[in-house]
N, CA and C of each residue as an Amber inpcrd file, in Angstrom:
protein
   675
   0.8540000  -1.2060000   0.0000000   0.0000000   0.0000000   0.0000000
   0.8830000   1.2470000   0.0000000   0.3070000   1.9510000  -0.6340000
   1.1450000   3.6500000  -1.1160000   1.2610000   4.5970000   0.4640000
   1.9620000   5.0090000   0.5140000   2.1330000   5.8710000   2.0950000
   1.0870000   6.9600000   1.9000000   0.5970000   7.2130000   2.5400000
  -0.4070000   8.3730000   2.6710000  -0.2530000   9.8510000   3.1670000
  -0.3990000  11.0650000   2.3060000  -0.2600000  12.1410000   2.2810000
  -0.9020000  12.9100000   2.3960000  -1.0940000  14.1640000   3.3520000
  -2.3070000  15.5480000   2.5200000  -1.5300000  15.9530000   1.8150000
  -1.8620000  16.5140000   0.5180000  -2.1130000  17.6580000   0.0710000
  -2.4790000  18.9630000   0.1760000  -1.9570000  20.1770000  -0.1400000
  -2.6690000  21.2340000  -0.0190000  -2.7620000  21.5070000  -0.9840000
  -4.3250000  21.1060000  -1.7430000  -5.0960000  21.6510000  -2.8810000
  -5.7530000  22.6140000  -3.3840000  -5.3400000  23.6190000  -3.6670000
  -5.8810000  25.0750000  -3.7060000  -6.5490000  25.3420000  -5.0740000
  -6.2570000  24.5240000  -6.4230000  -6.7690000  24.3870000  -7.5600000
  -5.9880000  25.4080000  -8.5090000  -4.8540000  25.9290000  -7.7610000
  -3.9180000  26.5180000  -8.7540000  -3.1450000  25.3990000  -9.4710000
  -1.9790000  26.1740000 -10.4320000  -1.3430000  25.5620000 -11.2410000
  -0.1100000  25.0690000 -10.4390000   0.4990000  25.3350000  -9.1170000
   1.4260000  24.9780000  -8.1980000   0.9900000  23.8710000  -7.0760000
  -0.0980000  24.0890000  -6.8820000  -0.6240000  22.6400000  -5.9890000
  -1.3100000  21.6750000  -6.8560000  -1.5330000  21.8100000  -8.1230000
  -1.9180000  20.7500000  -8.8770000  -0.6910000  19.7330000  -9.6090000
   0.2630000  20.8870000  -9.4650000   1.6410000  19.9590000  -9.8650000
   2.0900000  19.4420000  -8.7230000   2.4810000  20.0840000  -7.7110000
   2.4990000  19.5730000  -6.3350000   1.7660000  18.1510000  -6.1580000
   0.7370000  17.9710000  -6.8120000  -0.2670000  16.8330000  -6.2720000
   0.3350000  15.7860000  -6.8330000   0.0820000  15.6920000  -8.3940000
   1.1240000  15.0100000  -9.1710000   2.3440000  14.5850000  -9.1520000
   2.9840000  15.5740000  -8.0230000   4.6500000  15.1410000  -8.0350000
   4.8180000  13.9390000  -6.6090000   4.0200000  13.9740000  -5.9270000
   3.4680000  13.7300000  -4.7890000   3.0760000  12.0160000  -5.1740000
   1.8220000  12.2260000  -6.3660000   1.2860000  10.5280000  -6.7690000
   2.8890000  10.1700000  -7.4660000   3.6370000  10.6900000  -7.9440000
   4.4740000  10.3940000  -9.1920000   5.8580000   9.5900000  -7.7830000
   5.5360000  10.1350000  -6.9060000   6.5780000   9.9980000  -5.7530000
   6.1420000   8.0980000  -4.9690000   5.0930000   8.0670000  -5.5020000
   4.6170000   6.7250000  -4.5860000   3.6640000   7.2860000  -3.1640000
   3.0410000   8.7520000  -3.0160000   2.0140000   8.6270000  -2.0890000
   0.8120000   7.9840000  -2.0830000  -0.6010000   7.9150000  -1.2840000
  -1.9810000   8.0880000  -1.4440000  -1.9050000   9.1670000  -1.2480000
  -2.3110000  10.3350000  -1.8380000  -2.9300000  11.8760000  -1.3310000
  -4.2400000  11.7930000  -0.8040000  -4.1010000  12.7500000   0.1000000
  -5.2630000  13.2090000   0.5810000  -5.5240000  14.8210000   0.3620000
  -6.4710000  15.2400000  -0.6250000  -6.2490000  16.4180000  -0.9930000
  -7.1080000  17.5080000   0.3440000  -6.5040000  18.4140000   0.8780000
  -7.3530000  19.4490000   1.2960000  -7.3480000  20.7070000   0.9100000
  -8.7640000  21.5860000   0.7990000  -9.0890000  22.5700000  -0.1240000
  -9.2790000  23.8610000   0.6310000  -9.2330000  24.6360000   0.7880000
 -10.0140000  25.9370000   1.9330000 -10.2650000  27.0200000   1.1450000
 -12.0550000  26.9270000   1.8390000 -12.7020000  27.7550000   1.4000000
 -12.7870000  29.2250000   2.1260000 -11.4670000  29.6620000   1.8260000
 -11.2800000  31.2360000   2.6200000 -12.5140000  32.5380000   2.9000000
 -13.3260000  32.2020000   1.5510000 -14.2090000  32.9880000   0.8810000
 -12.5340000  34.2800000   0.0820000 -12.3160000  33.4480000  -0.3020000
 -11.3240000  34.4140000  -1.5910000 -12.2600000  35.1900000  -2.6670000
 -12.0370000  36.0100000  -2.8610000 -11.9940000  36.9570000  -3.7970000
 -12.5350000  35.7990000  -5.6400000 -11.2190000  34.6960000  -5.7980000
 -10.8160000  33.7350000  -6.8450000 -11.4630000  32.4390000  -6.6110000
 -12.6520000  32.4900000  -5.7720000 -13.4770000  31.3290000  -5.2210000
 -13.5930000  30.2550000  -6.6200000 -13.2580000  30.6660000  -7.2100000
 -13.4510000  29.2320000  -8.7960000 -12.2380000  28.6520000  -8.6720000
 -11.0400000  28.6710000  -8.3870000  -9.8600000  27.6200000  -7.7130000
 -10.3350000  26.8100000  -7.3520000 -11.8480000  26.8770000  -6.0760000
 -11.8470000  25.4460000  -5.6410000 -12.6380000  24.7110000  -6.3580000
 -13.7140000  25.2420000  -7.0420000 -14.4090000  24.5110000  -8.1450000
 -13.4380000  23.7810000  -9.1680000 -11.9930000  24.3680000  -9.4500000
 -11.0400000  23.7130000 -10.1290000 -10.1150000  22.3580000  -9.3910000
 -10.3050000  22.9030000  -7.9950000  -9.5130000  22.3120000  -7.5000000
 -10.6370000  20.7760000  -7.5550000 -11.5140000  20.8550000  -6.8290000
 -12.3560000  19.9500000  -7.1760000 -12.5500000  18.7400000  -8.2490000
 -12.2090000  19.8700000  -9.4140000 -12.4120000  18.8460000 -10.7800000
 -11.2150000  18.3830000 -10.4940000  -9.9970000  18.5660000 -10.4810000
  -8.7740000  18.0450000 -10.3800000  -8.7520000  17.1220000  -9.0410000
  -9.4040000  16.8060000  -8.1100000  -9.2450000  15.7300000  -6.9000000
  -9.9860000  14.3830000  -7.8390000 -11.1370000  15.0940000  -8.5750000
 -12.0120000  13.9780000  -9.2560000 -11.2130000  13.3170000 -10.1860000
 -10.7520000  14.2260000 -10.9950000  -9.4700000  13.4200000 -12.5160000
  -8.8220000  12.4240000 -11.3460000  -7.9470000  12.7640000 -10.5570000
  -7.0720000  11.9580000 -10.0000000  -7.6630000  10.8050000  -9.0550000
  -8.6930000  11.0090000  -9.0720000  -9.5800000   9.9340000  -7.8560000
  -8.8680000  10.0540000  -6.6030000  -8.8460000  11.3350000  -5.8770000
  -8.0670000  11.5580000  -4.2520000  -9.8090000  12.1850000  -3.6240000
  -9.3580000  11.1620000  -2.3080000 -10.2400000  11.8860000  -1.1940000
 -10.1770000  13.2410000  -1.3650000 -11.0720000  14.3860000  -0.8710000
 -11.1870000  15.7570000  -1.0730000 -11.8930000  16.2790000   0.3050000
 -10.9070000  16.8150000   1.1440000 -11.8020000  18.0600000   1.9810000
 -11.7600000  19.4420000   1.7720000 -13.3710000  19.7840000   1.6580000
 -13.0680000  20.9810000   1.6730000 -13.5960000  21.8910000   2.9960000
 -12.4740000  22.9340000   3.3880000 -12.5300000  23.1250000   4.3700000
 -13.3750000  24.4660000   4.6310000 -14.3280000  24.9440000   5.3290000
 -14.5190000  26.4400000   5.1400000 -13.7850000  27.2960000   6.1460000
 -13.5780000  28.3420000   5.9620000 -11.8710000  29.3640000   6.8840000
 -12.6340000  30.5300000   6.3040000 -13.5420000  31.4790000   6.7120000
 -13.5670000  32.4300000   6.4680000 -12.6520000  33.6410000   6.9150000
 -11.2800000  33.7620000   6.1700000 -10.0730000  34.6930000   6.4370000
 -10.6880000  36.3250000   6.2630000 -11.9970000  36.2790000   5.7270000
 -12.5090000  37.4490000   5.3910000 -12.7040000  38.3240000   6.7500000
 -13.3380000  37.5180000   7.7520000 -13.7440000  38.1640000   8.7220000
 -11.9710000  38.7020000   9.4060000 -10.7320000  38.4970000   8.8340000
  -9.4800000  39.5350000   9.6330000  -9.5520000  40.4850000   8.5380000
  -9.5680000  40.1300000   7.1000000  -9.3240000  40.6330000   6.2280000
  -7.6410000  41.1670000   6.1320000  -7.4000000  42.5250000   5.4720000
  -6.1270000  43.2910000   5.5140000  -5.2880000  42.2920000   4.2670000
  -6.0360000  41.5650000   3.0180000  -5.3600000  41.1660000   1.5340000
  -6.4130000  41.7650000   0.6240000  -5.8090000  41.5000000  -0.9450000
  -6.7930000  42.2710000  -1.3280000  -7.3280000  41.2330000  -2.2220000
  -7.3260000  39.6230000  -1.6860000  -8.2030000  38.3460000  -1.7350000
  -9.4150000  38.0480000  -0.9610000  -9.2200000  38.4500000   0.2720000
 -10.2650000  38.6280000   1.2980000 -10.7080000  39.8660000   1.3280000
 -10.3850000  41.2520000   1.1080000 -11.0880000  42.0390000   1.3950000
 -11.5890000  43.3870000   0.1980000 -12.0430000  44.3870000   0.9350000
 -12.4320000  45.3720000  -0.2520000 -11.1060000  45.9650000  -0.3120000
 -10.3300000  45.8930000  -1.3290000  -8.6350000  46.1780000  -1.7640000
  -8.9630000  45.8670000  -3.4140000  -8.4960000  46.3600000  -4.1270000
  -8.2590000  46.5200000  -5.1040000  -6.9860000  45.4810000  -5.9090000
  -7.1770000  44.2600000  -6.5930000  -6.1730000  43.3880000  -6.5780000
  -5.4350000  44.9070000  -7.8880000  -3.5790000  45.0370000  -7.4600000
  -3.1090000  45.3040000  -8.0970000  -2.5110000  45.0130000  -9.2870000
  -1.6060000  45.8040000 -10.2160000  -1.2300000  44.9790000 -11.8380000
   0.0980000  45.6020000 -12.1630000   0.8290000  45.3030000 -11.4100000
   2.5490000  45.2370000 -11.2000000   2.7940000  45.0060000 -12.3750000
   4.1220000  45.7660000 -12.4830000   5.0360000  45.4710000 -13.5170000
   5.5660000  44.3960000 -13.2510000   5.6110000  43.6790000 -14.0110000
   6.4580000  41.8540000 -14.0730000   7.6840000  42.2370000 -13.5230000
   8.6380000  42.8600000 -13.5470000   9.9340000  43.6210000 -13.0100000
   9.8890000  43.6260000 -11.5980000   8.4600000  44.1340000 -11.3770000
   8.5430000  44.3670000  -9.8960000   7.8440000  43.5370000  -8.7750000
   7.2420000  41.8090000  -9.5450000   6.9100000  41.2460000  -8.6130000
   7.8740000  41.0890000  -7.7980000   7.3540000  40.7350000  -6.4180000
   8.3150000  39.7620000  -5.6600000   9.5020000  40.7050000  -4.8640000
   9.5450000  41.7780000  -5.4270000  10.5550000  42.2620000  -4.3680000
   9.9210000  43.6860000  -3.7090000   8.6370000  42.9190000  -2.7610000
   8.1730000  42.9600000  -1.2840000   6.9750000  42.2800000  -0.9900000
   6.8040000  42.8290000   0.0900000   5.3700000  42.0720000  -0.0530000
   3.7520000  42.6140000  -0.2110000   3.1610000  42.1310000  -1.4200000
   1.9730000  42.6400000  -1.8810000   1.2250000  42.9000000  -0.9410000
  -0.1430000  43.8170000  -1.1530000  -1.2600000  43.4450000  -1.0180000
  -2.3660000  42.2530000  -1.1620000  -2.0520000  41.8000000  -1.7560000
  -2.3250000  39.9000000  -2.4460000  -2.0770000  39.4220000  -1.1360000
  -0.8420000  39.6710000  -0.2210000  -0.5210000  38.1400000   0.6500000
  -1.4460000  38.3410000   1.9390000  -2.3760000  36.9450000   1.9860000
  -3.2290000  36.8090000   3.2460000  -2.0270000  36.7450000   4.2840000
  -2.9530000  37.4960000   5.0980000  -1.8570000  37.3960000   6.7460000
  -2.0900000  35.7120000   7.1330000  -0.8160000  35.5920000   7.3350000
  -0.3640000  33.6040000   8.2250000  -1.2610000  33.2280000   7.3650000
  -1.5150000  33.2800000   6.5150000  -2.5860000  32.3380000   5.3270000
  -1.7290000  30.6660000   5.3120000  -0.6410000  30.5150000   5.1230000
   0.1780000  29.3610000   5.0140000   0.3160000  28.8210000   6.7670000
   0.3290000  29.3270000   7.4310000   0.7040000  29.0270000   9.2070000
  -0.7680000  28.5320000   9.2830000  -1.3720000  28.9560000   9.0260000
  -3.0950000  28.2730000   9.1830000  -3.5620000  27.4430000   8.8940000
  -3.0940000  27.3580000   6.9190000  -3.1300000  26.3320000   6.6950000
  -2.9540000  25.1380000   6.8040000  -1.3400000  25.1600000   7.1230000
  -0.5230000  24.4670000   7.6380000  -1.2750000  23.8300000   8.7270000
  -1.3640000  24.1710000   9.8080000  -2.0150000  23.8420000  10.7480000
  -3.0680000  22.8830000  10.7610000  -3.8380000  23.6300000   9.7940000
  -5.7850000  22.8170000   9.9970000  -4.8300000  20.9700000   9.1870000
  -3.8270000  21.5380000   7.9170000  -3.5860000  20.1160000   7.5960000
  -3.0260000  19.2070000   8.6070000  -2.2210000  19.7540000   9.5120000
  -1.6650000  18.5030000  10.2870000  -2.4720000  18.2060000  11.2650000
  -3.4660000  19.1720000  11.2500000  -4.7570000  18.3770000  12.8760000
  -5.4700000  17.4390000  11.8670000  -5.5280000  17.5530000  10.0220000
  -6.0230000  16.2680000   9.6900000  -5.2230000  15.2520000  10.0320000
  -4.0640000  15.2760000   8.9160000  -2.9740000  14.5760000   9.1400000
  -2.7040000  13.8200000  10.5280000  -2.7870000  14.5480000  11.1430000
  -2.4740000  13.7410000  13.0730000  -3.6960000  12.5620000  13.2750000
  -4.9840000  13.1020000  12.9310000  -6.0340000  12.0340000  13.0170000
  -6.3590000  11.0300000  12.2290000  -5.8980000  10.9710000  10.7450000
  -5.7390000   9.8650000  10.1090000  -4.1260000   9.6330000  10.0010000
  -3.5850000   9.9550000  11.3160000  -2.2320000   8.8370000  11.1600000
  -1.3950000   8.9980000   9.4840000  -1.0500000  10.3530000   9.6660000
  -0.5880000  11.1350000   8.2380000   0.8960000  11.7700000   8.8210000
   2.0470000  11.4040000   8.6230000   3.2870000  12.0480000   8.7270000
   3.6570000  13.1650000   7.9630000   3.1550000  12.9550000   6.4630000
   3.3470000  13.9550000   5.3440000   2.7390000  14.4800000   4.7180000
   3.0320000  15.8910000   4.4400000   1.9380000  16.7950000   4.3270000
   3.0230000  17.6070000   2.7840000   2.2120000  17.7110000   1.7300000
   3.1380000  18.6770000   0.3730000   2.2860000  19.9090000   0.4190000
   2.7650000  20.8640000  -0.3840000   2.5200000  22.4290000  -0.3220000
   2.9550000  23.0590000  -1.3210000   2.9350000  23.4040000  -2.1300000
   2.9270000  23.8950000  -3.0830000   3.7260000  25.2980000  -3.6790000
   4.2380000  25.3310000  -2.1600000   4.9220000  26.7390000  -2.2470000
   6.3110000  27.0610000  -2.9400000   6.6970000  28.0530000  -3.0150000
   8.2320000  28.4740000  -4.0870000   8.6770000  29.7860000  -4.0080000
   9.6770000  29.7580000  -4.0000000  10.7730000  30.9090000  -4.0310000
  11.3160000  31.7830000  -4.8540000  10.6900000  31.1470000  -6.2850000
  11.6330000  31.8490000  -6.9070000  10.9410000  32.8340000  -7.7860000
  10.1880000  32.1380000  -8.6660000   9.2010000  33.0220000  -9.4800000
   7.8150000  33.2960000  -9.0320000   7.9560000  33.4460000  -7.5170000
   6.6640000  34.0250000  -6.6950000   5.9490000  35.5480000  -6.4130000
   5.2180000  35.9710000  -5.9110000   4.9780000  37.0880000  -5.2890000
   5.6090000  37.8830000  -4.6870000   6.2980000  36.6820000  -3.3540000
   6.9240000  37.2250000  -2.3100000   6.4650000  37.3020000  -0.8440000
   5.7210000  36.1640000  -0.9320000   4.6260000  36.0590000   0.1470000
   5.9240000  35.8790000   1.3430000   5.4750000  35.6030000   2.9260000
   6.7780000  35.6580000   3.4130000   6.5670000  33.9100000   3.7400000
   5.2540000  33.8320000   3.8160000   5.3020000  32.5710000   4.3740000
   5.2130000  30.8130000   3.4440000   6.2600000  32.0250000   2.4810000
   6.9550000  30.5500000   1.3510000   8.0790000  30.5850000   1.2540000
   8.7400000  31.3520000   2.1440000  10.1150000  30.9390000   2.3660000
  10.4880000  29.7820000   4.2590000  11.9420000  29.0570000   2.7150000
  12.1080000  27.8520000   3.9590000  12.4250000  28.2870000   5.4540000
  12.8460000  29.2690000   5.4240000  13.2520000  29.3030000   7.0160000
  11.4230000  29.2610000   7.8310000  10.5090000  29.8290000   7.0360000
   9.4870000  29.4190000   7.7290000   8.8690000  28.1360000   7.3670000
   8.5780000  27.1060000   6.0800000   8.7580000  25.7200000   6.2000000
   9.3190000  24.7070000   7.0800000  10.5500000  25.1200000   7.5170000
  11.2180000  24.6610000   8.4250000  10.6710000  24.7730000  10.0230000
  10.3970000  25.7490000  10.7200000  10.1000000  26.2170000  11.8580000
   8.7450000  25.3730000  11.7860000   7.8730000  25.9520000  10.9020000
   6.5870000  24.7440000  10.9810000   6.3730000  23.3050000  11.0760000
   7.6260000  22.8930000  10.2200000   7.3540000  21.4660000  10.2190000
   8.1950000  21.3940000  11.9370000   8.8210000  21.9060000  12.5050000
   9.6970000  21.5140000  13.8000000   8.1790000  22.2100000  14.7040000
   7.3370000  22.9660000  14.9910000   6.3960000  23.2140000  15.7730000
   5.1780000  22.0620000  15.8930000   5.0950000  22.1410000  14.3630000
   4.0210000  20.9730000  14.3460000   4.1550000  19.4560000  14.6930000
   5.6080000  19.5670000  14.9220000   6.2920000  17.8070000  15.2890000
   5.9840000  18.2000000  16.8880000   6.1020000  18.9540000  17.1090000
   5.9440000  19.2260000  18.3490000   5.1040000  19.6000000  19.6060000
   4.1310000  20.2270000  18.2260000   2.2710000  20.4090000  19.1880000
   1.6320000  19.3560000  18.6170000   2.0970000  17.7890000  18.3140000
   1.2250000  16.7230000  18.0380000   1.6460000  15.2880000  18.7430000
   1.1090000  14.5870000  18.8780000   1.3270000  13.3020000  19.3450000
   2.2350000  12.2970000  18.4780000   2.9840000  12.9300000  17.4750000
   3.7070000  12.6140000  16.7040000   5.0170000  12.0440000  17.3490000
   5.0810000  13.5100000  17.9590000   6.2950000  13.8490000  18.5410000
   6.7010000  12.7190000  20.0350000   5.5530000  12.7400000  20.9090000
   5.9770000  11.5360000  21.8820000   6.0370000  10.2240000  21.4350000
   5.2700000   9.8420000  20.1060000   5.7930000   9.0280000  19.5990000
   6.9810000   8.1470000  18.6840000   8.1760000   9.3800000  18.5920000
   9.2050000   9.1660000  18.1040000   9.3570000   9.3780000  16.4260000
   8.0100000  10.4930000  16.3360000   7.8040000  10.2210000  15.1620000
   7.7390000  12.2090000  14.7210000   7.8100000  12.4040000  13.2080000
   7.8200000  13.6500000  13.1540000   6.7200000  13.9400000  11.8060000
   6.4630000  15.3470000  11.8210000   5.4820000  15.4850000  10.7340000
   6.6490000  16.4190000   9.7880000   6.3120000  15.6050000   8.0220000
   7.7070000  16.3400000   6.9150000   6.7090000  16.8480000   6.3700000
   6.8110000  17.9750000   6.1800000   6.7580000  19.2550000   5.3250000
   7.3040000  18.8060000   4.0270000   6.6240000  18.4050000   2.7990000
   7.4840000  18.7990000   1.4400000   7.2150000  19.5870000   0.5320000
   7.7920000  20.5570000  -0.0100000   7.7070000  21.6850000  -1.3010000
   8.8290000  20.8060000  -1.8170000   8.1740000  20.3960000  -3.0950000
   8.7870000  20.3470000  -4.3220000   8.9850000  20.8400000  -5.2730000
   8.0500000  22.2950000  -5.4460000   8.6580000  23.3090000  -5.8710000
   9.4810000  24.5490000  -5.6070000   9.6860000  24.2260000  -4.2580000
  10.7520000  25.4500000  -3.4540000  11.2300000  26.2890000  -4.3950000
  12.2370000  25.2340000  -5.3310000  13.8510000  25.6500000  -6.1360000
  13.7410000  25.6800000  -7.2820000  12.4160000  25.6280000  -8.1240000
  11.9130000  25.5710000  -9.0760000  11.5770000  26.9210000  -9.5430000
  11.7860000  27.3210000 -11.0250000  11.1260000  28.4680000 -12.2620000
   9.7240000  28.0370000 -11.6550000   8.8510000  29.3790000 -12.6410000
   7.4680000  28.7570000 -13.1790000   7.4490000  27.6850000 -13.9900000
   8.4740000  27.6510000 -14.9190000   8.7180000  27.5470000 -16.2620000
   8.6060000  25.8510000 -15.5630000  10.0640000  26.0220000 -14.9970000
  10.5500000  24.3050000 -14.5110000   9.1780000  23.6160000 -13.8060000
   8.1270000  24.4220000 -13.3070000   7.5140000  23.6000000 -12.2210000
   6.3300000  23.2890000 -13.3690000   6.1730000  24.0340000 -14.4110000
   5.1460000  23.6860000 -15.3890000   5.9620000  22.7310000 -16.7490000
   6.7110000  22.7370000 -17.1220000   7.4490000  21.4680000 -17.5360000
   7.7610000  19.8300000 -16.7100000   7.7100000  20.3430000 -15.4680000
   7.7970000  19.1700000 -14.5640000   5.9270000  18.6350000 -14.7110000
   5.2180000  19.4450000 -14.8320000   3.8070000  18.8520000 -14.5370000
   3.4820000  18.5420000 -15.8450000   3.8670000  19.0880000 -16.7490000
   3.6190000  18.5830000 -18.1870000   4.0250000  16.8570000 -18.2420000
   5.5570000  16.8050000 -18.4730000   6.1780000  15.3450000 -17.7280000
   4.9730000  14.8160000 -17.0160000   4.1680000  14.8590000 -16.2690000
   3.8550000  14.2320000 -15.1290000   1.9940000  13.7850000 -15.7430000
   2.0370000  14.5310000 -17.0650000   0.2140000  14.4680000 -17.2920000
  -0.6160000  15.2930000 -16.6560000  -0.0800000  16.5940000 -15.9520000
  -1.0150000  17.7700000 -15.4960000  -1.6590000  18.3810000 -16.3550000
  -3.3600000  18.1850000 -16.7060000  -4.0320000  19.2460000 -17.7040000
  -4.2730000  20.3640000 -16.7770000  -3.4620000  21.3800000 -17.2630000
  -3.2120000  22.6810000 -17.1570000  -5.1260000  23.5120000 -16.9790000
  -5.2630000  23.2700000 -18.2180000  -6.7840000  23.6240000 -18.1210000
  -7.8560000  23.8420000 -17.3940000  -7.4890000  23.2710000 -16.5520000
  -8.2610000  22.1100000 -15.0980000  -8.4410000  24.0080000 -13.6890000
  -7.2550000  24.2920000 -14.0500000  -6.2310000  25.0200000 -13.3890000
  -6.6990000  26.2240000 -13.1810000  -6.5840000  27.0070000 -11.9120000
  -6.8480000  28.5520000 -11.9640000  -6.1680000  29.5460000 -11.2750000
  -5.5390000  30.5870000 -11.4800000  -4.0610000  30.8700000 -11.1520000
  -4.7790000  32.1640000 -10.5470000  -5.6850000  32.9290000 -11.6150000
  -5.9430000  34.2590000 -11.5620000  -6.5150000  34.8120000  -9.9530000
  -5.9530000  35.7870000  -9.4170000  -6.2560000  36.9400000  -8.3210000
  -7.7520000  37.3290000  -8.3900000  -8.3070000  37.8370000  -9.7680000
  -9.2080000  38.6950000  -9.9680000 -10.2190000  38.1550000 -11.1360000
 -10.7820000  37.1750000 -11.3690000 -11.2330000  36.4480000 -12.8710000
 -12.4980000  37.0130000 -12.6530000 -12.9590000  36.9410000 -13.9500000
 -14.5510000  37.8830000 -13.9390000 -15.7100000  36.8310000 -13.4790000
 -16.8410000  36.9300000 -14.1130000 -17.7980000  35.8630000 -13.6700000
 -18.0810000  34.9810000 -14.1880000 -17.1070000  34.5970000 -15.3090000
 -17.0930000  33.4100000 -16.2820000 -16.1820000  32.6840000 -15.8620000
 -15.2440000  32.8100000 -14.9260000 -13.8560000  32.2380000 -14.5960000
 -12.9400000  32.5360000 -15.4480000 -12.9110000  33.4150000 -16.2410000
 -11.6030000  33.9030000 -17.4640000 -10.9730000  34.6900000 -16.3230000
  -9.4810000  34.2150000 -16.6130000  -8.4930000  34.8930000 -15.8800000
  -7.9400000  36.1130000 -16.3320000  -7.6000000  37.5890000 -15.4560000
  -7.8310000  38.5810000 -16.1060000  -6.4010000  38.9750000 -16.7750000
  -5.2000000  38.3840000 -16.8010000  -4.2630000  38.2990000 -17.4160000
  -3.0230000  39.8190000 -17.0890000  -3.9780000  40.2230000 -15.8370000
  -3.1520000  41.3390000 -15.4750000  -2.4140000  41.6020000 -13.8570000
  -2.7560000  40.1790000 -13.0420000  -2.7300000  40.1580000 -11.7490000
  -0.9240000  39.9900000 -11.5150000  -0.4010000  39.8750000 -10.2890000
   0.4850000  39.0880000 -10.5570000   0.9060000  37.4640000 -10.7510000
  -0.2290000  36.9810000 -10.0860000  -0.3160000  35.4980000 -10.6160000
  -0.4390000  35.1280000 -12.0030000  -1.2250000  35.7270000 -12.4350000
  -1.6500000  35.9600000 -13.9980000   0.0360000  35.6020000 -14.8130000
   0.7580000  37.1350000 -14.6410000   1.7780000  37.4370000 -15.0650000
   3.1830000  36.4410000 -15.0040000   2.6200000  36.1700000 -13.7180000
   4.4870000  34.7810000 -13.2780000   3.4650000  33.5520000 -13.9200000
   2.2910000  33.1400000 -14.2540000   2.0590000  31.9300000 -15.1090000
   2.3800000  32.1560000 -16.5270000   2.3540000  33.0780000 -17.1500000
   2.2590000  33.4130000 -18.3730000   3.7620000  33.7200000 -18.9150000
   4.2990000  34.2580000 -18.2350000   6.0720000  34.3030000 -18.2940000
   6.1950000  32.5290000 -17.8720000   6.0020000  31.9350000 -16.8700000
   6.2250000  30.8130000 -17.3480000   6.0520000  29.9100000 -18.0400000
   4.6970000  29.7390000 -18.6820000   4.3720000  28.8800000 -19.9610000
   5.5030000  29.7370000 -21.2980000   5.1840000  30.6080000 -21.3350000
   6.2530000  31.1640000 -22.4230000   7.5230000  31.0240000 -22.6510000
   8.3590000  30.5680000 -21.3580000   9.6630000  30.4310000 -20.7370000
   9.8130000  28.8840000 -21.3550000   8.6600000  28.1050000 -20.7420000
   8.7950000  26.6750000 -21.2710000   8.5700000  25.9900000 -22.6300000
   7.6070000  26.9070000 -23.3870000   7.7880000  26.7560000 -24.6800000
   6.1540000  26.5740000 -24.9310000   5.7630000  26.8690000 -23.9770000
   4.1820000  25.6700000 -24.2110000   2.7600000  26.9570000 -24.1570000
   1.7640000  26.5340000 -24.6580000   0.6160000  27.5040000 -24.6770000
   0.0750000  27.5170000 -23.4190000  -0.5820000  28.4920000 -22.6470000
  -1.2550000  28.2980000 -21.2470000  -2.5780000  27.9920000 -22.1860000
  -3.3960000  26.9960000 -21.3840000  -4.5890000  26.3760000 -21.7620000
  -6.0350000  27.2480000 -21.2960000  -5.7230000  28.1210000 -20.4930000
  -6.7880000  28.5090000 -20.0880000  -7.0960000  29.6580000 -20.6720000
  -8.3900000  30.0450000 -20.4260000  -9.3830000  31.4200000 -21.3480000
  -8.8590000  32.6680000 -20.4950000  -8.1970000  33.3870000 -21.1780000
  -7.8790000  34.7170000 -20.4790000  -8.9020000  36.1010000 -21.1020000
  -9.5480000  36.9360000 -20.5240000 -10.5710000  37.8170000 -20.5960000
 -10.4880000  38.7760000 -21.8690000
């Protein structure tokens, strides 16, 4: 039997490769979804179709982050349209506060109850936003807290944190999912998509997918506005 994993399934193009790299690794996934009330609420309708293609258990979780608000995913903020130049070096309006520390969290109180050591994430360093809480020094600290506020831990046992796209392009992490049979299509990247789900091709998510399909050689599959 395959070792058993969560997932953190968000229905973007980074946790859907994530998922894949994960089955491609020899896990069972267990996908989990959270329903923040985002701004981009059709991710999880994507994410969804994508637990179904793959035949993985699916929770979806509801987290209304709206009620702290202070992103401009959760709240009345205006998603911005950065120069590609200038993603990533600070931190947006886009990044939910501890959005990843939370997450993190609700997965390993699954994880702890179905007897789950490993948990993947989707997160990266390089051709990101700039969120803070996708860099390893905080991966690290989490996976050592969470070994530690669980019954894991008196049991000699620890909970691993894996990003497999840490060290990865866009480019590389969407060539790696290509390799792997990821329909892209499935997929929803966009900050701000209208009411058809067309992605508005001006966010910064928008922008680091689109520099990366271009980087890799390949068409992005999805309807842009």
């Amino acid at each position: 039997m395959n070792k058993k994993c969560v997932v953190l399934l968000s229905g973007g193009l980074d946790s859907t490769t994530t998922l894949a790299i994960a089955i491609s690794e020899g896990f069972k996934p267990y996908a989990i979804t959270f329903d923040y009330n985002q701004r981009h609420h059709i991710e999880i309708e994507r994410a969804k179709m994508t637990a179904e293609k793959y035949g993985v258990h699916q929770l979806i979780f509801p987290l209304p982050l709206n009620l702290i608000g202070g992103s401009a995913l959760t709240d009345n903020i205006d998603v911005p349209d950065n120069k590609i130049e200038e993603i990533g070096k600070g931190i947006p309006i886009t990044y939910v506060p501890a959005r990843n520390s939370i997450f993190l969290s609700v997965a390993s109180a699954w994880a702890e109850a179905n007897e789950i050591n490993d948990i993947f994430i989707g997160v990266n360093t390089l051709d990101y936003s700039g969120y803070p809480d996708c860099r390893k020094e905080f991966i690290d600290a989490m996976e050592r807290a969470l070994t530690l506020g669980t019954k894991f831990h008196d049991r000699g046992k620890r909970i691993v944190i894996h990003t497999p796209l840490a060290d990865m392009t866009k480019a590389e992490i969407i060539k790696r999912g290509s390799e792997l049979g990821v329909d892209y299509s499935l997929t929803s990247s966009c900050y701000n998509p209208d009411e058809k789900g067309r992605a508005c091709g001006k966010c910064d998510s928008c922008k680091l997918r689109l520099k990366g399909f271009a980087e890799a050689g390949l068409k992005d599959p999805v309807e842009y506005q």
